[in-house]
HTML snippet that shows the backbone in 3Dmol.js (N, CA, C, O; Angstrom):
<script src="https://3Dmol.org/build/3Dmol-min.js"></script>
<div id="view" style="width:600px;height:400px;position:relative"></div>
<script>
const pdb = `
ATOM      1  N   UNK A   1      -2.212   8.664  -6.275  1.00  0.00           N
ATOM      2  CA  UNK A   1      -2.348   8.960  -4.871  1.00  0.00           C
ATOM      3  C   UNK A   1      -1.623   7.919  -4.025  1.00  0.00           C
ATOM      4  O   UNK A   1      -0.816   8.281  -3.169  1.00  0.00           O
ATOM      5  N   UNK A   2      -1.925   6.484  -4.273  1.00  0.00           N
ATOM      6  CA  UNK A   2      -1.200   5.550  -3.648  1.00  0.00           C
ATOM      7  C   UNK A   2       0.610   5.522  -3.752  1.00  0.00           C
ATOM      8  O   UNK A   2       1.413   5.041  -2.952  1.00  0.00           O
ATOM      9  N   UNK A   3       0.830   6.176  -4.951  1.00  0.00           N
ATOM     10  CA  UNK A   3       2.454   6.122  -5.155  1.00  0.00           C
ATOM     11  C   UNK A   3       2.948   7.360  -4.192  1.00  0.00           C
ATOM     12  O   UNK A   3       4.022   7.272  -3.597  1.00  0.00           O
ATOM     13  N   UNK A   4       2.363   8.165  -4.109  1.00  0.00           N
ATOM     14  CA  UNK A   4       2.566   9.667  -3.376  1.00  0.00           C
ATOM     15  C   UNK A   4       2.320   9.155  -2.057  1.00  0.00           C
ATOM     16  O   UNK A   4       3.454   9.198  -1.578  1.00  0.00           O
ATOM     17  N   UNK A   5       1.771   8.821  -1.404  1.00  0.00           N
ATOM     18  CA  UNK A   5       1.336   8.207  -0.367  1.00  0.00           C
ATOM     19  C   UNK A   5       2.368   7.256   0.274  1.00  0.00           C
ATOM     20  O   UNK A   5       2.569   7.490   1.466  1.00  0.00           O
ATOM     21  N   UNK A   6       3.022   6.295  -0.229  1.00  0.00           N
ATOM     22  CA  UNK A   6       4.019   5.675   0.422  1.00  0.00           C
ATOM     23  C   UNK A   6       5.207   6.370   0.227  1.00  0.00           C
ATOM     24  O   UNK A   6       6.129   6.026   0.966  1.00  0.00           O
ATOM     25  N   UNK A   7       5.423   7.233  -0.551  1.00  0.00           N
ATOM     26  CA  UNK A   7       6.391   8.150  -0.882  1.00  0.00           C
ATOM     27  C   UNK A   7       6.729   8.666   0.754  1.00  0.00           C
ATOM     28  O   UNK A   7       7.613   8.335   1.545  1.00  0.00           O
ATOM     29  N   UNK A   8       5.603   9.617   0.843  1.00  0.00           N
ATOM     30  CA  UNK A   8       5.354  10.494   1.935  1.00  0.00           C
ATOM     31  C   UNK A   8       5.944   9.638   3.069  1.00  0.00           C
ATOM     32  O   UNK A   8       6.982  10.022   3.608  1.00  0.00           O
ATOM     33  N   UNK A   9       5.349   8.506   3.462  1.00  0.00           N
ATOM     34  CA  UNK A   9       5.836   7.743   4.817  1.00  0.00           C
ATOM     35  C   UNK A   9       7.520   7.081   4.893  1.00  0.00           C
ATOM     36  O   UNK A   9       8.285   7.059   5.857  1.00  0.00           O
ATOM     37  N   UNK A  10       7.821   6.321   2.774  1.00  0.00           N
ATOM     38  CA  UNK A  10       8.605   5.971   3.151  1.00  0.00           C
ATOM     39  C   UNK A  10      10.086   6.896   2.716  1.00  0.00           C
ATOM     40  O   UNK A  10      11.181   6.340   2.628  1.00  0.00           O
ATOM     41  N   UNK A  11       9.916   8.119   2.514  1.00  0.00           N
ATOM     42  CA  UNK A  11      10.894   8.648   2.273  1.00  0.00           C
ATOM     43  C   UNK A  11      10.628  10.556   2.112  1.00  0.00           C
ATOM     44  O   UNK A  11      10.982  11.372   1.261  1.00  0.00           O
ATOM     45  N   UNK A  12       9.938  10.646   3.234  1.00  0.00           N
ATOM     46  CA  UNK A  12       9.841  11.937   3.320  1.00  0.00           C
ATOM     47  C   UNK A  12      10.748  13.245   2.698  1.00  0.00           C
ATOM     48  O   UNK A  12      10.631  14.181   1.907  1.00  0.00           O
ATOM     49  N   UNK A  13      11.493  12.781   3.402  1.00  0.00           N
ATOM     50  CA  UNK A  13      12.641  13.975   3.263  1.00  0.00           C
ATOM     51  C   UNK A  13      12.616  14.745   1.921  1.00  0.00           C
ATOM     52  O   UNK A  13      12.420  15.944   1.724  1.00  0.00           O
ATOM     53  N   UNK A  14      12.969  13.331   0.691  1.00  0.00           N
ATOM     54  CA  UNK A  14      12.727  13.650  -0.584  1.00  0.00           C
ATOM     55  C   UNK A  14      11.860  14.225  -0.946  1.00  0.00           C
ATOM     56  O   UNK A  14      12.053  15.322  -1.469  1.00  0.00           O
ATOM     57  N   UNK A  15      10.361  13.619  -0.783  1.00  0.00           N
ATOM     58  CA  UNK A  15       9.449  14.341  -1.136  1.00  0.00           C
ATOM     59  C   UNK A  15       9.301  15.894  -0.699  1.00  0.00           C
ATOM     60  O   UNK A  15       8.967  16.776  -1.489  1.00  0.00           O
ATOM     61  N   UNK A  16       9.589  16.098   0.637  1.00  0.00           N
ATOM     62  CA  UNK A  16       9.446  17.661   0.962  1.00  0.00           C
ATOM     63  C   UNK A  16      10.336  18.225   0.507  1.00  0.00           C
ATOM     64  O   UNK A  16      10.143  19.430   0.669  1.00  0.00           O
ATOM     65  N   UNK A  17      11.725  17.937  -0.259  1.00  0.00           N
ATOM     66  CA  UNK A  17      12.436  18.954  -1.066  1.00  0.00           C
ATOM     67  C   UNK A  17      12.029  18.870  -2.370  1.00  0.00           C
ATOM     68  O   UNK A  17      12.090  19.820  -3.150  1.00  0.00           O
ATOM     69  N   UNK A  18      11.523  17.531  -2.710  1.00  0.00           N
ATOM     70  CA  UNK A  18      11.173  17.515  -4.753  1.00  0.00           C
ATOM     71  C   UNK A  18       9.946  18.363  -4.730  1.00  0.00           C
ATOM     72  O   UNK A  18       9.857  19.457  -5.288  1.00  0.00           O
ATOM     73  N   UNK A  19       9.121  17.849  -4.125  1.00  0.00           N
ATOM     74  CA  UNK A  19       7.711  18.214  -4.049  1.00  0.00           C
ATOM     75  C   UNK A  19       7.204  18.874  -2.890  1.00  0.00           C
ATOM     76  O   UNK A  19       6.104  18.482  -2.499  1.00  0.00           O
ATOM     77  N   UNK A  20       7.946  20.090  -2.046  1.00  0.00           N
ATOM     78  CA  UNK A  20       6.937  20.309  -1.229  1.00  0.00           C
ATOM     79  C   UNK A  20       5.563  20.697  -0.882  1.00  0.00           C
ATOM     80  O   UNK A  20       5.081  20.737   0.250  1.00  0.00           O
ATOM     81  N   UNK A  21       4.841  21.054  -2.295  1.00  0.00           N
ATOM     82  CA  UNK A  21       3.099  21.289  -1.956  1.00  0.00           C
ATOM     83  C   UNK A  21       2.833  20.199  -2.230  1.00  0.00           C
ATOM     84  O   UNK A  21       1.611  20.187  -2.087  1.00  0.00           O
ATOM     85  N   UNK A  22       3.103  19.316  -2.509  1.00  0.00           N
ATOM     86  CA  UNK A  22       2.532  17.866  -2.445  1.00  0.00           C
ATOM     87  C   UNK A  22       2.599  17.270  -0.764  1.00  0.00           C
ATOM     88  O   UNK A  22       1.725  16.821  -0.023  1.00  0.00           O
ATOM     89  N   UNK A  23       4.041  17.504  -0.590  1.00  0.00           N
ATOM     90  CA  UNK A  23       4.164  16.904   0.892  1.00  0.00           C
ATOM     91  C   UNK A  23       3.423  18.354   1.896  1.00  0.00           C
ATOM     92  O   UNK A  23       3.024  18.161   3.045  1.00  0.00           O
ATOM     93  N   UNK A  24       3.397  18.836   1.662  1.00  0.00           N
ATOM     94  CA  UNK A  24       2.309  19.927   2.667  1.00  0.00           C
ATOM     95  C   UNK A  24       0.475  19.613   2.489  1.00  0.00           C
ATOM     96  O   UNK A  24      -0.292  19.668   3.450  1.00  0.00           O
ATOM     97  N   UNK A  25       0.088  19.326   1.228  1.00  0.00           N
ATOM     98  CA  UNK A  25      -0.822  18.779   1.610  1.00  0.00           C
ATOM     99  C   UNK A  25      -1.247  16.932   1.789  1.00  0.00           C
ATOM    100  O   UNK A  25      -2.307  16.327   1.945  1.00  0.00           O
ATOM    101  N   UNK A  26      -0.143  16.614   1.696  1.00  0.00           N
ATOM    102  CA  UNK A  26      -0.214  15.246   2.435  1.00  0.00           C
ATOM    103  C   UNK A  26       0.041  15.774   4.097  1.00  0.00           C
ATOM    104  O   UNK A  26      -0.624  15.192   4.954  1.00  0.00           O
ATOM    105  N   UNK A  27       0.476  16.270   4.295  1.00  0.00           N
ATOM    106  CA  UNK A  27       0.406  16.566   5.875  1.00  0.00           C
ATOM    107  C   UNK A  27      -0.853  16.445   6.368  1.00  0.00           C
ATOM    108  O   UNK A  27      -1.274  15.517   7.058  1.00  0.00           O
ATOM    109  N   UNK A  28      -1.491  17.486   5.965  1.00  0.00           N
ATOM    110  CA  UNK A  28      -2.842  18.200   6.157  1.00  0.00           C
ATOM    111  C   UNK A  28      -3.645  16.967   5.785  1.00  0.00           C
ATOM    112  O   UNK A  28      -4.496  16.740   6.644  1.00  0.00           O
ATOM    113  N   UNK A  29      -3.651  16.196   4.898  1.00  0.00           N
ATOM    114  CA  UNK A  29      -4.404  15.117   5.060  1.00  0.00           C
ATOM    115  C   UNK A  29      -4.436  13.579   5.546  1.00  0.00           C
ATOM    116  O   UNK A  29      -5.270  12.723   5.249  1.00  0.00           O
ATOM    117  N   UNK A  30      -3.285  13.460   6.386  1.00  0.00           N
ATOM    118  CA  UNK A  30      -2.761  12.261   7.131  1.00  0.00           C
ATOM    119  C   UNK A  30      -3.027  13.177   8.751  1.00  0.00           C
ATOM    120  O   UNK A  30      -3.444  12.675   9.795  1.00  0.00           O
ATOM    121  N   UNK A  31      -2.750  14.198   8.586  1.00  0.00           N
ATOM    122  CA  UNK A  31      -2.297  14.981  10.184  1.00  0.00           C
ATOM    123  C   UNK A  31      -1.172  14.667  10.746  1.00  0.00           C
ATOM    124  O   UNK A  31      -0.931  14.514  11.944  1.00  0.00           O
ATOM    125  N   UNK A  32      -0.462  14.573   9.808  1.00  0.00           N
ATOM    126  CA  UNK A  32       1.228  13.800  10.125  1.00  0.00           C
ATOM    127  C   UNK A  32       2.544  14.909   9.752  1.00  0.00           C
ATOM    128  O   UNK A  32       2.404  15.919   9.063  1.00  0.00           O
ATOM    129  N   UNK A  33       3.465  14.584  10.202  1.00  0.00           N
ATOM    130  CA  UNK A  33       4.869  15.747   9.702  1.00  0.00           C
ATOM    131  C   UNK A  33       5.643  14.200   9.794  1.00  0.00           C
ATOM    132  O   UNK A  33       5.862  13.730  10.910  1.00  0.00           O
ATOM    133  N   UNK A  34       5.988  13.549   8.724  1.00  0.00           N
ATOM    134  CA  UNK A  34       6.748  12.262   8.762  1.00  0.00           C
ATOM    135  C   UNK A  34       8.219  12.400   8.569  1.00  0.00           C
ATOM    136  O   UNK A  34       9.070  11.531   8.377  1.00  0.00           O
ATOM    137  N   UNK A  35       8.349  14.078   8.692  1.00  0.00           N
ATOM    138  CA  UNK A  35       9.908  14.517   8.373  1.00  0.00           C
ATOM    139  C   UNK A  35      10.201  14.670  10.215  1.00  0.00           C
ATOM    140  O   UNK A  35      10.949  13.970  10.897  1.00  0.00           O
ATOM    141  N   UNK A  36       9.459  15.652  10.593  1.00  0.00           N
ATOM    142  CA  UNK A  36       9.553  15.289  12.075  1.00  0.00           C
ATOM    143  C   UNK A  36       9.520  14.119  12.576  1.00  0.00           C
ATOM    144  O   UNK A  36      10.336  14.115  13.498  1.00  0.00           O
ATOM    145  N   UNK A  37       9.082  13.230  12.492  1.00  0.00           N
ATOM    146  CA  UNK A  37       8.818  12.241  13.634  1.00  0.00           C
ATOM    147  C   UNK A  37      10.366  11.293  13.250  1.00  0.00           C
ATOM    148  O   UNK A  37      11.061  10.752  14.110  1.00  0.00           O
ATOM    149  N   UNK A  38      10.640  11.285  11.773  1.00  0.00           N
ATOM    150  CA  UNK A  38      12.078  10.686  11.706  1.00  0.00           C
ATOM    151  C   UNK A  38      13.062  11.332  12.300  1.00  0.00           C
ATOM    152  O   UNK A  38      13.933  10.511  12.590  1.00  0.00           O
ATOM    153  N   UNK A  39      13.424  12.653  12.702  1.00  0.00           N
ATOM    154  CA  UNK A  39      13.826  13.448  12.877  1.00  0.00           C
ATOM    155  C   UNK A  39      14.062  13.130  14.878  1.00  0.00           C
ATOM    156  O   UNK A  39      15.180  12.879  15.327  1.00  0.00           O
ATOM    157  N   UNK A  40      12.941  13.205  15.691  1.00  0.00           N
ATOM    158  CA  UNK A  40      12.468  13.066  16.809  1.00  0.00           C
ATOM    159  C   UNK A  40      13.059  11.330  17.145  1.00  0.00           C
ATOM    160  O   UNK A  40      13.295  10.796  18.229  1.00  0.00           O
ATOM    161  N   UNK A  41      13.159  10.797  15.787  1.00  0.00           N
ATOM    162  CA  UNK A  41      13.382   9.049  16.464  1.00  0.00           C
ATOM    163  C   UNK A  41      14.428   8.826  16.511  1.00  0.00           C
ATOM    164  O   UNK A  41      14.722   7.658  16.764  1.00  0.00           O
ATOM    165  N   UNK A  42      15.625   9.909  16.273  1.00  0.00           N
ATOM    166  CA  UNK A  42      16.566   9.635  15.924  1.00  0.00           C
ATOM    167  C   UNK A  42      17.597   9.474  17.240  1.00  0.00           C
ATOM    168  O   UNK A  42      18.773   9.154  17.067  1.00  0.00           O
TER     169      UNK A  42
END
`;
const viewer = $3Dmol.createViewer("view");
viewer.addModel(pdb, "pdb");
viewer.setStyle({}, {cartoon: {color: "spectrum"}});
viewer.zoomTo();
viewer.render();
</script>
């Protein structure tokens, strides 16, 4: 959980193309879209 977890924050992107039901329910359980907000900071 902890390796998936910094995954999610520090390299989203990847994760939502390797793994996206992983990164969909990391969404749902942070309440975060960390692909958006990199996206939005840009």
């Amino acid at each position: 959980f902890a390796v998936c977890s910094e995954a999610f924050f520090e390299a989203p992107e990847n994760m939502k193309e390797d793994m996206p039901e992983v990164y969909r329910l990391l969404c749902q359980f942070y309440r975060q879209q960390p692909v958006k907000l990199a996206i939005s900071a840009m």
